[in-house]
N, CA, C and O of each residue as an XYZ file, in Angstrom:
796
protein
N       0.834     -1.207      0.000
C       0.000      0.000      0.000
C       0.862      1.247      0.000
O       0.501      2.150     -0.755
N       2.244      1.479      0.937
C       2.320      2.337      1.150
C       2.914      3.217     -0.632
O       2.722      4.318     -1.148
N       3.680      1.936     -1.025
C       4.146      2.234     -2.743
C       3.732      3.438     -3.409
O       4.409      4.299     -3.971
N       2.069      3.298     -3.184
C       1.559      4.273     -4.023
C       1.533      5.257     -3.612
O       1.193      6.139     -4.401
N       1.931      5.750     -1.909
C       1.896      6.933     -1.468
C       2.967      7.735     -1.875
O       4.075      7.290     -2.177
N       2.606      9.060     -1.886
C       3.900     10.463     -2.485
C       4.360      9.976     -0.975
O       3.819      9.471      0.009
N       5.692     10.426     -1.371
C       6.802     10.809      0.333
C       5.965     11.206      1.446
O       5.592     10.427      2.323
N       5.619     12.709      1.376
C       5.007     13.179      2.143
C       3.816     12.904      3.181
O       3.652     13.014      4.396
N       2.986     12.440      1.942
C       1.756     11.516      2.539
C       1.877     10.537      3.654
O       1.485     10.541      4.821
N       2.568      9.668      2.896
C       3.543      8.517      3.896
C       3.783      9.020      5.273
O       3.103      8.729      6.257
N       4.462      9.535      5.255
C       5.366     10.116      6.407
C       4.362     10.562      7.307
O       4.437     10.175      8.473
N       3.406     11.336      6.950
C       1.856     12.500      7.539
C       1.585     11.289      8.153
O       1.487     11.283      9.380
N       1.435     10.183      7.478
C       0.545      8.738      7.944
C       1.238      8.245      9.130
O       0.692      8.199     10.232
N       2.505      7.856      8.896
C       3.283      7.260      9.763
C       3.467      7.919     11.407
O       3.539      7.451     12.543
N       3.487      8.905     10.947
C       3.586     10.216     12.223
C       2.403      9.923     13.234
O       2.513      9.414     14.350
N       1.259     10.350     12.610
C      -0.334      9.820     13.129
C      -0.401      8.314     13.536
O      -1.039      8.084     14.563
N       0.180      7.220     12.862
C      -0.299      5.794     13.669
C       0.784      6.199     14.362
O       0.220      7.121     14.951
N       2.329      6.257     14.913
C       3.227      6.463     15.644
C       2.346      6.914     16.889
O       1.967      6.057     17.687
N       2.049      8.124     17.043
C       1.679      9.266     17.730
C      -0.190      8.585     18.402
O      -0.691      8.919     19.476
N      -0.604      7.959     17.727
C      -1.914      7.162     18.412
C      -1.410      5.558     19.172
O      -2.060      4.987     20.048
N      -0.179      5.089     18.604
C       0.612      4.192     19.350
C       0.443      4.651     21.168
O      -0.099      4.390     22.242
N       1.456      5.582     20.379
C       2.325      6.428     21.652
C       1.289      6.586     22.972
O       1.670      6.163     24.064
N      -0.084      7.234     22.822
C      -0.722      8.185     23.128
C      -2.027      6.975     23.864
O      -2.246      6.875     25.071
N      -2.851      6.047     22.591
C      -3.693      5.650     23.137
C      -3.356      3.745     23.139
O      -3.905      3.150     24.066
N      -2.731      3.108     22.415
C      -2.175      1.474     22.535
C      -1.827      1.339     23.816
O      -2.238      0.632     24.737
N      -0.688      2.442     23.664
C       0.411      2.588     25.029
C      -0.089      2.667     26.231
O      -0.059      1.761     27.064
N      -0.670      3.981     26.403
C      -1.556      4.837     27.323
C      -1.048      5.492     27.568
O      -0.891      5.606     28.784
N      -0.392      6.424     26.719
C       0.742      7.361     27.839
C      -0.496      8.848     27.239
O      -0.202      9.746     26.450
N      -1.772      8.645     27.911
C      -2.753      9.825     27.932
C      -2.140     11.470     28.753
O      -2.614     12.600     28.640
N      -1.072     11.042     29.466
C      -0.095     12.616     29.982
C       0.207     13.215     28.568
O       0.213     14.445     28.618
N       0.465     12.703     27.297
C       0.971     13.195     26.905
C       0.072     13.687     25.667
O       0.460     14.438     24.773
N      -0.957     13.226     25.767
C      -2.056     13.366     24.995
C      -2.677     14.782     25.233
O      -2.708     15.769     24.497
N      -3.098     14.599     26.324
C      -3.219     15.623     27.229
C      -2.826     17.190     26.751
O      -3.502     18.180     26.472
N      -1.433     16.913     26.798
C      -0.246     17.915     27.209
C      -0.270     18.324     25.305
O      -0.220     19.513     24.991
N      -0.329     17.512     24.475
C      -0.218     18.406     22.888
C      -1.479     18.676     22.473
O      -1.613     19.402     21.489
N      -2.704     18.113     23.183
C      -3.906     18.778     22.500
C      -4.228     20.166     22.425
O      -3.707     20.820     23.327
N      -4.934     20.817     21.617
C      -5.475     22.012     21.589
C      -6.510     22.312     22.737
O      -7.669     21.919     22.876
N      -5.462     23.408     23.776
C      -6.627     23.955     24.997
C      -7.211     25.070     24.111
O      -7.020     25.238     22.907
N      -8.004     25.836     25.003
C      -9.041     27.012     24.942
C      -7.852     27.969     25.116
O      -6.897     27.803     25.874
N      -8.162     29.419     23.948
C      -6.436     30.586     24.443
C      -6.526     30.632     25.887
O      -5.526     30.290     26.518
N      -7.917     31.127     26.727
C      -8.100     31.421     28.334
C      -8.441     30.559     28.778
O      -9.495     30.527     29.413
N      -7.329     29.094     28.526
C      -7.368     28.071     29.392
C      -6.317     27.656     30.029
O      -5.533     27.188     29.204
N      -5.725     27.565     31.560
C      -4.498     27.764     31.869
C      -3.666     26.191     31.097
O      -2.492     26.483     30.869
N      -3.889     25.110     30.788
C      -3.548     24.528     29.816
C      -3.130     24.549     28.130
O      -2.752     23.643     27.388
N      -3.370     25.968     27.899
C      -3.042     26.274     26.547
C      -1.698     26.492     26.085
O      -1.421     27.656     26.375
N      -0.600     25.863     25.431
C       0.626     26.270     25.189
C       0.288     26.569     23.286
O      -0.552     26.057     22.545
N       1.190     27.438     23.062
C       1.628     27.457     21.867
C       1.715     26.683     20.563
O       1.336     26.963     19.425
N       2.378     25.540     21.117
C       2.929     24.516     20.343
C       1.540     23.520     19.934
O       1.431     22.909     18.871
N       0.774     23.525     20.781
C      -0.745     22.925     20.560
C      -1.278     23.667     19.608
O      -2.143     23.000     19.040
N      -1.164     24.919     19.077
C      -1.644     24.714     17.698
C      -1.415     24.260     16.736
O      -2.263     24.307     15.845
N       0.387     23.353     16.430
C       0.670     22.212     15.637
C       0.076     21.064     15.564
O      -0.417     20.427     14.632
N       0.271     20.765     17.449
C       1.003     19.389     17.687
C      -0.890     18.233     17.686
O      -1.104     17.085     17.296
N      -2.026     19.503     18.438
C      -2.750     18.736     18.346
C      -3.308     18.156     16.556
O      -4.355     17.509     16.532
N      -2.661     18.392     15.327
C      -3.248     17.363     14.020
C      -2.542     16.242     14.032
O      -2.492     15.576     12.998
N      -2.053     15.936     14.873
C      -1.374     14.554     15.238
C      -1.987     13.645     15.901
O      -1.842     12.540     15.378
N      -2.641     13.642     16.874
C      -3.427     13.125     17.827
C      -5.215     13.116     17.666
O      -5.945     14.037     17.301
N      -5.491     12.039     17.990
C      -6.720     10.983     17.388
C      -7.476     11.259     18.900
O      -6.850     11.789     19.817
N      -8.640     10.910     19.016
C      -9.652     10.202     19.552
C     -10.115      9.131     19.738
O     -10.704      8.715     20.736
N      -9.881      8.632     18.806
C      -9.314      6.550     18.807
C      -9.412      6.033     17.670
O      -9.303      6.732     16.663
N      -9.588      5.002     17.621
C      -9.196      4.496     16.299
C      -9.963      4.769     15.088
O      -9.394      4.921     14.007
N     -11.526      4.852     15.253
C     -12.212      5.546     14.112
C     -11.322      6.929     14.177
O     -10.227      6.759     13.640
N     -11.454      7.829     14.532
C     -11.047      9.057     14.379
C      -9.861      9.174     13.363
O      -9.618      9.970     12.456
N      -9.270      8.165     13.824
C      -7.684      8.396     13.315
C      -7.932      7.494     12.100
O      -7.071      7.833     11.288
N      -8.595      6.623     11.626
C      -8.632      5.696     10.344
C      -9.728      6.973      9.457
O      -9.179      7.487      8.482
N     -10.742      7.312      9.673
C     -10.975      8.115      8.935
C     -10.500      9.423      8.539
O     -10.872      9.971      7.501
N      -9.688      9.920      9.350
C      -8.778     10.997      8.908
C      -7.662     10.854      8.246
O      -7.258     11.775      7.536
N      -6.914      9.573      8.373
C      -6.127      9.199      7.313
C      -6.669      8.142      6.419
O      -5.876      7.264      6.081
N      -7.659      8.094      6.065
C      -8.575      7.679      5.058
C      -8.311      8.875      3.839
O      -7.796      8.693      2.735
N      -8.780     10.009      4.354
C      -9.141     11.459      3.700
C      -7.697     11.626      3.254
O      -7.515     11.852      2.058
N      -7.092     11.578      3.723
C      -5.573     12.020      3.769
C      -4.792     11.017      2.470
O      -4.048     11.445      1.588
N      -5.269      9.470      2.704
C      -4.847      8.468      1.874
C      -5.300      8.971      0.189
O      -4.568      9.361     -0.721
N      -6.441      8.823      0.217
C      -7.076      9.375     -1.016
C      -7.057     11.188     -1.540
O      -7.684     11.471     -2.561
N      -6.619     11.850     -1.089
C      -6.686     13.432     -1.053
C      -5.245     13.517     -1.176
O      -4.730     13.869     -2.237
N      -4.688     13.268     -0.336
C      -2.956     13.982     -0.485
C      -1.778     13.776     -1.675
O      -0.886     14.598     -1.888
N      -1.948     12.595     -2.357
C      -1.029     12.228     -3.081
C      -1.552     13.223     -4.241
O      -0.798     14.110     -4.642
N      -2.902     13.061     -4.798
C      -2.668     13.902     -5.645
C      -2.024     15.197     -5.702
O      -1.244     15.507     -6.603
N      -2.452     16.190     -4.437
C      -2.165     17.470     -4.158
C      -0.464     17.457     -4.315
O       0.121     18.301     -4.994
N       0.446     16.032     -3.356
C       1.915     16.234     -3.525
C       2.103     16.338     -5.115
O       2.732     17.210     -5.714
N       1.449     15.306     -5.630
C       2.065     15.229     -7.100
C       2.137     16.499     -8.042
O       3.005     16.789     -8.865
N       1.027     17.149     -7.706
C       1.077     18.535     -8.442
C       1.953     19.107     -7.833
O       3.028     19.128     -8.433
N       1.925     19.846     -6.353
C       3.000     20.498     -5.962
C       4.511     20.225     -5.336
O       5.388     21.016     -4.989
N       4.442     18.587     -5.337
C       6.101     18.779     -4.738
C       5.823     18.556     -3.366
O       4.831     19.120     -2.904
N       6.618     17.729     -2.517
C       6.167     17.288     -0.876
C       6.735     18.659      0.176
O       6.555     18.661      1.394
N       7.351     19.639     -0.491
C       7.509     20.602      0.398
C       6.784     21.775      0.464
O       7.009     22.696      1.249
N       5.802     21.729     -0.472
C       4.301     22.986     -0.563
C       3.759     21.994     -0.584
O       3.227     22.215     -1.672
N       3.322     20.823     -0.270
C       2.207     20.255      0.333
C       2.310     20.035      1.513
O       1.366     19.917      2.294
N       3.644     19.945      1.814
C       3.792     19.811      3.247
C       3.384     21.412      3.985
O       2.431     21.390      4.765
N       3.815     22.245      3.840
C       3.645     23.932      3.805
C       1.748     23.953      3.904
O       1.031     24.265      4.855
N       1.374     23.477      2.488
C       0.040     23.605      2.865
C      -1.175     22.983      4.007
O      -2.170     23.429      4.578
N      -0.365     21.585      3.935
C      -1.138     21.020      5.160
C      -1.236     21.684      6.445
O      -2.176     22.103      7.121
N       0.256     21.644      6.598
C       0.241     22.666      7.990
C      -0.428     23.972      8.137
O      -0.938     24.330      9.199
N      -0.420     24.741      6.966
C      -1.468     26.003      7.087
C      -2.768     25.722      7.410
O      -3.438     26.432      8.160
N      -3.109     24.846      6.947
C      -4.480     24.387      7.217
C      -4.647     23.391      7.957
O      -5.606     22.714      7.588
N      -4.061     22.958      8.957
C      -4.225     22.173     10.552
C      -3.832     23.562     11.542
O      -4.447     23.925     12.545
N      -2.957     24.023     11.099
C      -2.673     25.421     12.065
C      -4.449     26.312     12.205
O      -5.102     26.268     13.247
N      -4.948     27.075     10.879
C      -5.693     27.331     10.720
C      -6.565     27.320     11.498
O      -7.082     28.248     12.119
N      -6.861     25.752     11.494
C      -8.447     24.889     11.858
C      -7.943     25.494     13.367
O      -8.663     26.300     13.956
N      -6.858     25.116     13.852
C      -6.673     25.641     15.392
C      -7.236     26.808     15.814
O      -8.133     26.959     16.643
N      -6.406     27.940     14.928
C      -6.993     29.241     15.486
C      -8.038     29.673     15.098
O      -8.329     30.703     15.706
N      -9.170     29.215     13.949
C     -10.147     29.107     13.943
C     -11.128     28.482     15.461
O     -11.984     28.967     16.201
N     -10.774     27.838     15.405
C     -11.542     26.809     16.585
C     -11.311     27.208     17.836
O     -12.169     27.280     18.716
N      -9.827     27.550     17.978
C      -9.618     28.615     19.513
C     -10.172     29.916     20.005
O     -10.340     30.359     21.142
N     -10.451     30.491     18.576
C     -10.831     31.604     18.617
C     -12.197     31.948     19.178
O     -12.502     32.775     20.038
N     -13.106     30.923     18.323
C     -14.625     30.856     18.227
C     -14.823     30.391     19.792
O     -15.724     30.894     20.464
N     -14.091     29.579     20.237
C     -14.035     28.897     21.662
C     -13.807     29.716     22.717
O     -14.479     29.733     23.748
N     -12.370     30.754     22.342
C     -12.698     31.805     23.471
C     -14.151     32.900     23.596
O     -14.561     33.562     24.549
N     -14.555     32.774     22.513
C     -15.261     34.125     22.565
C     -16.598     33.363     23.214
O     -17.390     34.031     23.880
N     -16.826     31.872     22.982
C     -17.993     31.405     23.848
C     -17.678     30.965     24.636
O     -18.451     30.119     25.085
N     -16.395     31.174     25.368
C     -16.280     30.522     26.668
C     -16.305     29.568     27.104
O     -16.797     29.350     28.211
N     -15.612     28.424     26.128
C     -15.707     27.515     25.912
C     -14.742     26.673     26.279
O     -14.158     26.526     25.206
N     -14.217     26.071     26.992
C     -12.956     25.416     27.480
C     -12.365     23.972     26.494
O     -11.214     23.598     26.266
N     -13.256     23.593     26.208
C     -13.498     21.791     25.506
C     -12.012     22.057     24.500
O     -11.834     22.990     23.717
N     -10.906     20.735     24.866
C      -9.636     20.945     23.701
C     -10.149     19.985     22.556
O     -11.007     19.103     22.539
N      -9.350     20.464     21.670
C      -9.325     19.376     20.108
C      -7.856     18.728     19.827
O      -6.671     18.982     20.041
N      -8.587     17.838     19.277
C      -7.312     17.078     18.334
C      -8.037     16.434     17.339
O      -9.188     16.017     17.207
N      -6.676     16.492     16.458
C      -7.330     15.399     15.100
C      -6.867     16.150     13.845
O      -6.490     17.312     14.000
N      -6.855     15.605     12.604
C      -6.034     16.222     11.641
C      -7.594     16.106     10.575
O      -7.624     15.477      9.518
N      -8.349     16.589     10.952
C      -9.773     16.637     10.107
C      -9.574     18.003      9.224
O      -9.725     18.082      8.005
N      -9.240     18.946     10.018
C      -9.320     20.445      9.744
C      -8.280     20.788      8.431
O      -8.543     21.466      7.438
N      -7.006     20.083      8.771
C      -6.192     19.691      7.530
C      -6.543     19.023      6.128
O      -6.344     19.342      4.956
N      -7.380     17.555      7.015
C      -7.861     17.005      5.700
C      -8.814     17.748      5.063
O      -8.840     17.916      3.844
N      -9.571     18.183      5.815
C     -10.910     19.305      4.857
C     -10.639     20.247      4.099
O     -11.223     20.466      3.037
N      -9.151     21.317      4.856
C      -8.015     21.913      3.715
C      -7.700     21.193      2.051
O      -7.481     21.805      1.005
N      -7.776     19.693      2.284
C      -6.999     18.836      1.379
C      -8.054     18.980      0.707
O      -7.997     19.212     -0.501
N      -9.352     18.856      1.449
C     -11.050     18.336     -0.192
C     -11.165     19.833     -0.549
O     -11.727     19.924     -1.641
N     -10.796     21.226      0.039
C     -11.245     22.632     -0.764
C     -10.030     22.820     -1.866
O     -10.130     23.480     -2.900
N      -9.098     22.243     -1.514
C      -7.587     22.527     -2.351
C      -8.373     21.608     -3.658
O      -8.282     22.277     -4.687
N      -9.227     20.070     -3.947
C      -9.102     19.468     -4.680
C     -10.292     20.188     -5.310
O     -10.197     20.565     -6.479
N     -11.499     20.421     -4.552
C     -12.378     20.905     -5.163
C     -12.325     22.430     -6.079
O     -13.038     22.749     -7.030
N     -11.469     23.036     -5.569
C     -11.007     24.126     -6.132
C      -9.763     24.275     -7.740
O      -9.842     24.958     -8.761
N      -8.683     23.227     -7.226
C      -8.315     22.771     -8.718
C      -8.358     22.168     -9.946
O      -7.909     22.273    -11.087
N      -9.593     21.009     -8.772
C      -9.745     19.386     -9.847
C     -11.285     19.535     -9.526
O     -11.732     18.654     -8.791
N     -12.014     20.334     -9.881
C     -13.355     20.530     -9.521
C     -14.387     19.365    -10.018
O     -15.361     18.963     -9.380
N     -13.968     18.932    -11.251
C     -14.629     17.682    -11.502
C     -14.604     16.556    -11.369
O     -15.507     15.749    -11.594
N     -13.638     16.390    -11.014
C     -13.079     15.227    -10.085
C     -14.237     14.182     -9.570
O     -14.777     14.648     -8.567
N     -14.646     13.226     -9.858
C     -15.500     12.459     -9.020
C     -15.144     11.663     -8.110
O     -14.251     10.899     -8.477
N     -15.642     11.477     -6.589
C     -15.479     10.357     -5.926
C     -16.794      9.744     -5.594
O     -17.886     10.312     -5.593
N     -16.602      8.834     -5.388
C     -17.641      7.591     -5.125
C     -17.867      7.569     -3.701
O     -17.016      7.029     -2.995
N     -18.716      7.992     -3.271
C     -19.251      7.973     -1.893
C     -19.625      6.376     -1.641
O     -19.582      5.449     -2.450
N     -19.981      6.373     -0.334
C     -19.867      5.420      0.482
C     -21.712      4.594      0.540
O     -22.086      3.499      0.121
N     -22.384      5.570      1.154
C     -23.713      5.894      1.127
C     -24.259      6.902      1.525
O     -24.275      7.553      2.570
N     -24.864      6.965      0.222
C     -25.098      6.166     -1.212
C     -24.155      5.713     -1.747
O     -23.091      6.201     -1.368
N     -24.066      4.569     -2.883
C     -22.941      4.562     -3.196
C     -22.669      4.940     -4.988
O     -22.433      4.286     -6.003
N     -22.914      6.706     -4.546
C     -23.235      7.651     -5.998
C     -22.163      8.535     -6.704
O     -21.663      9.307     -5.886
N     -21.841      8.622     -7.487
C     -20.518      9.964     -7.797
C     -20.410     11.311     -7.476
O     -21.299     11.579     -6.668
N     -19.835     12.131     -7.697
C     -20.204     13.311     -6.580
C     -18.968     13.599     -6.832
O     -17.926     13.098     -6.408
N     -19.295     15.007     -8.034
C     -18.017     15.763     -8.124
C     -17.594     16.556     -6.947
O     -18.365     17.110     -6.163
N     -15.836     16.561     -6.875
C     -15.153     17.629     -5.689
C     -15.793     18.522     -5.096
O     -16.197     18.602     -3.936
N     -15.904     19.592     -6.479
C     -16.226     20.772     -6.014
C     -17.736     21.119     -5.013
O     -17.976     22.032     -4.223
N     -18.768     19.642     -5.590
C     -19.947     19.551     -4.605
C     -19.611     19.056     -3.210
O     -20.094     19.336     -2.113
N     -18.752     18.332     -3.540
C     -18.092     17.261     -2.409
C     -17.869     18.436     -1.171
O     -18.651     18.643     -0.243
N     -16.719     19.061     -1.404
C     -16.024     20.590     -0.371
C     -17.289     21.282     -0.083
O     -17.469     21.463      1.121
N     -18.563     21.885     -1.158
C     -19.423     22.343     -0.691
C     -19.786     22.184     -0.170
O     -19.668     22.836      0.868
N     -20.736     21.038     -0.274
C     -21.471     20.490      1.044
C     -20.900     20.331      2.088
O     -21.309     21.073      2.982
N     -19.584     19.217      2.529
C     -19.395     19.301      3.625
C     -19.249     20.304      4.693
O     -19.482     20.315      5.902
N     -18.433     21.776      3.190
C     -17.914     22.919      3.763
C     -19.580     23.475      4.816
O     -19.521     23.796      6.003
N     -21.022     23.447      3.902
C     -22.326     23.911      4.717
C     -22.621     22.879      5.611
O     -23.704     23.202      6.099
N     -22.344     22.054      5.989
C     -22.828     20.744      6.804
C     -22.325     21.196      8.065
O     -23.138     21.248      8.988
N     -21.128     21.534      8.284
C     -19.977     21.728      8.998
C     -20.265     23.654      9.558
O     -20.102     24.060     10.708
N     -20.609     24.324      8.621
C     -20.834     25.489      9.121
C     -22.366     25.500     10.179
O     -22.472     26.056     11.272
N     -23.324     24.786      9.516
C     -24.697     24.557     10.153
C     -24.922     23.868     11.377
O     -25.748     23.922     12.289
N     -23.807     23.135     11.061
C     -23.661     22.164     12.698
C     -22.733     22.591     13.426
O     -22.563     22.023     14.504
N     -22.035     23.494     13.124
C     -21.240     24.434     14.471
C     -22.140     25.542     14.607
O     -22.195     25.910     15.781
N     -22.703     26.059     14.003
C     -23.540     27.120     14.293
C     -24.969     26.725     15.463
O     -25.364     27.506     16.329
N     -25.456     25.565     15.238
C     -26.524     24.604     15.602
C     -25.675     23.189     16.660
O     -26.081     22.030     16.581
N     -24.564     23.574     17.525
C     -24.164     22.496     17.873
C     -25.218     22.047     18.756
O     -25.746     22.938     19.421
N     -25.769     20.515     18.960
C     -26.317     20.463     20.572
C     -25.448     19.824     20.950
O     -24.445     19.404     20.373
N     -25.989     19.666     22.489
C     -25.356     19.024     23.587
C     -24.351     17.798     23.251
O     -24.797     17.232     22.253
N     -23.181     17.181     23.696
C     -22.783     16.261     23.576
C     -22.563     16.327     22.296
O     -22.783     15.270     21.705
N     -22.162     17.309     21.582
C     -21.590     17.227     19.894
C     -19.957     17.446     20.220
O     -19.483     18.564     20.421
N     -18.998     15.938     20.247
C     -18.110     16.693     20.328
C     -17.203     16.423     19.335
O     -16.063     15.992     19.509
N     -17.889     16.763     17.975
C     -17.538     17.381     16.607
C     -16.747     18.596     16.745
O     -17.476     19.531     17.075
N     -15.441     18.952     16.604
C     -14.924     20.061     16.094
C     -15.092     21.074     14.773
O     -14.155     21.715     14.298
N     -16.280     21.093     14.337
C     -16.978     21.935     13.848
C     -16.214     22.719     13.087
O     -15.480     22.375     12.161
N     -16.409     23.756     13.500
C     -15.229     25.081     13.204
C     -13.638     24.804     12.621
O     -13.167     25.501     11.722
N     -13.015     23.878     13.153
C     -12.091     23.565     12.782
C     -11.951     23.295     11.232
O     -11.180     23.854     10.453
N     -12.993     22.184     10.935
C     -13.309     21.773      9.644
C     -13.102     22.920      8.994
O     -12.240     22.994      8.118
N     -14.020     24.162      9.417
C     -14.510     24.994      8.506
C     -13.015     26.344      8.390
O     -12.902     27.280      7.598
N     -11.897     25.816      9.747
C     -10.762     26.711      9.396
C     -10.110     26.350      8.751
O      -9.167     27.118      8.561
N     -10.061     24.940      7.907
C      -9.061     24.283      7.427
C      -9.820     24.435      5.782
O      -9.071     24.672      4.834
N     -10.900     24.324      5.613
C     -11.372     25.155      4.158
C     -11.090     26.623      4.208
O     -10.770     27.072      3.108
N     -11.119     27.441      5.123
C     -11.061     29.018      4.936
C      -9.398     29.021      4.950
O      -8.892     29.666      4.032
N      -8.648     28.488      5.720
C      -7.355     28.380      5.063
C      -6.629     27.925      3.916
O      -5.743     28.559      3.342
N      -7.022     26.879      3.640
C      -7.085     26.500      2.144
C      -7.427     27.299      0.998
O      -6.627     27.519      0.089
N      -8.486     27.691      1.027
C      -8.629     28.617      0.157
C      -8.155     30.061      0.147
O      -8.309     30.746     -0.864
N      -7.435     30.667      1.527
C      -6.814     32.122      1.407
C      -5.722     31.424      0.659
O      -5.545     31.813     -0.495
N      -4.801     30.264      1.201
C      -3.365     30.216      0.396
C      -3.492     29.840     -0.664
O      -2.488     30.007     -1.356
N      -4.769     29.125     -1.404
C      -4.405     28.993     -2.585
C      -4.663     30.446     -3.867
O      -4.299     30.574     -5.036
N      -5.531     31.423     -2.836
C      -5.698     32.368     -3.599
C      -4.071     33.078     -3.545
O      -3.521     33.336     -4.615
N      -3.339     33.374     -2.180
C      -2.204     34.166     -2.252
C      -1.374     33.197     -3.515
O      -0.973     33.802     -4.509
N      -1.131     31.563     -3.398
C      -0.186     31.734     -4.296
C      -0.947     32.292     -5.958
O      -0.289     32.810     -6.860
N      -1.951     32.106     -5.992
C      -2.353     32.479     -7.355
C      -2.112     33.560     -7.674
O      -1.604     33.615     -8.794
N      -2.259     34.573     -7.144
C      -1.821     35.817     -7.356
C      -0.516     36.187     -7.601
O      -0.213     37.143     -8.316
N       0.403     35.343     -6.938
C       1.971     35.610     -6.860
C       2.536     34.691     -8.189
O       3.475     34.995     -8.925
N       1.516     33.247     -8.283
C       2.634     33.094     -9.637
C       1.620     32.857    -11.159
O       1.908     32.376    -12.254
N       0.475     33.387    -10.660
C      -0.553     33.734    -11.736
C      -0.744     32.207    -12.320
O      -0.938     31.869    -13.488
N      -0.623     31.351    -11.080
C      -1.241     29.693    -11.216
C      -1.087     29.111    -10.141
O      -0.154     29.368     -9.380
N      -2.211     28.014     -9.858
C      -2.010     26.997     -8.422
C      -0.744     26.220     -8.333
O      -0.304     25.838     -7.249
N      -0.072     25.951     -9.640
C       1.104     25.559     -9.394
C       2.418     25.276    -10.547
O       3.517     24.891    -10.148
């Protein structure tokens, strides 16, 4: 399997099962803890948690469907750009989803931390829907085609409606999703402008 992955991809992957090893197989939950994304006015909040939490899972669904997204989404994106602006871009858009999500969190007073590399991968479906707009993938269920660019849409309104509308016990990171499309799409507009193409 891994054959067909670009470098980069690989590596994104390897990092994430490593790091859910580490964290939840193991149990070393101190340390889980300690890189997730706190609240900014939470005395648990460091810096470095706006990296470190797209590394760290919720358990094993969490982490198989996010590098699901990642499996199918990333290689293309390396292949067009090269594993060091895809690497560049991912991180803009897991960073993003952070201060998106921290932000919205301080202002409701909201303490609840995140992890998970969703906000990145959702970066990855606005980057595809935006270059490779026709692109079809085959959904699950249904099991129907469904070009990119509908693909990013929808999820992009699904994701805005249900953070806007969270209830109780949603503990969907919402917002995040929706910082990792709004980041995605500022950098792919800056580089367009600078080299008068996505790549």
């Amino acid at each position: 399997m891994f054959r067909s992955l670009t470098p980069m991809v690989k590596n994104i992957l390897l990092i994430n099962i490593a790091m859910y090893v580490v964290t939840d197989f193991l149990g070393m939950q101190l340390i889980k803890y300690e890189l997730m994304l706190h609240s900014f006015h939470s005395p648990e909040f460091q810096p470095y948690q706006l990296f470190t939490h797209m590394f760290l899972h919720g358990g094993f669904s969490h982490l198989f469907l996010n590098m699901l997204g990642l499996y199918f989404l990333g290689p293309l994106l390396e292949g067009v750009w090269g594993s060091s602006r895809f690497l560049v871009f991912y991180m803009v858009c897991g960073i993003g989803a952070a201060v998106l999500f921290a932000s919205i969190s301080y202002f409701q007073g909201v303490l609840n931390p995140m992890l998970g590399a969703s906000g990145a991968v959702y970066g990855l479906l606005m980057a595809i829907g935006m270059l490779f707009p026709n692109t079809e993938f085959m959904l699950l269920f249904p099991p129907i085609p469904i070009k990119a660019k509908y693909m990013a849409l929808g999820l992009g309104l699904i994701a805005l409606f249900s953070g806007l509308n969270s209830a109780a016990g949603d503990n969907v990171a919402h917002f995040a999703h929706l910082g990792g499309m709004l980041f995605a799409f500022i950098l792919l507009k800056i580089w367009k402008s600078k080299r008068g193409s996505f790549y």
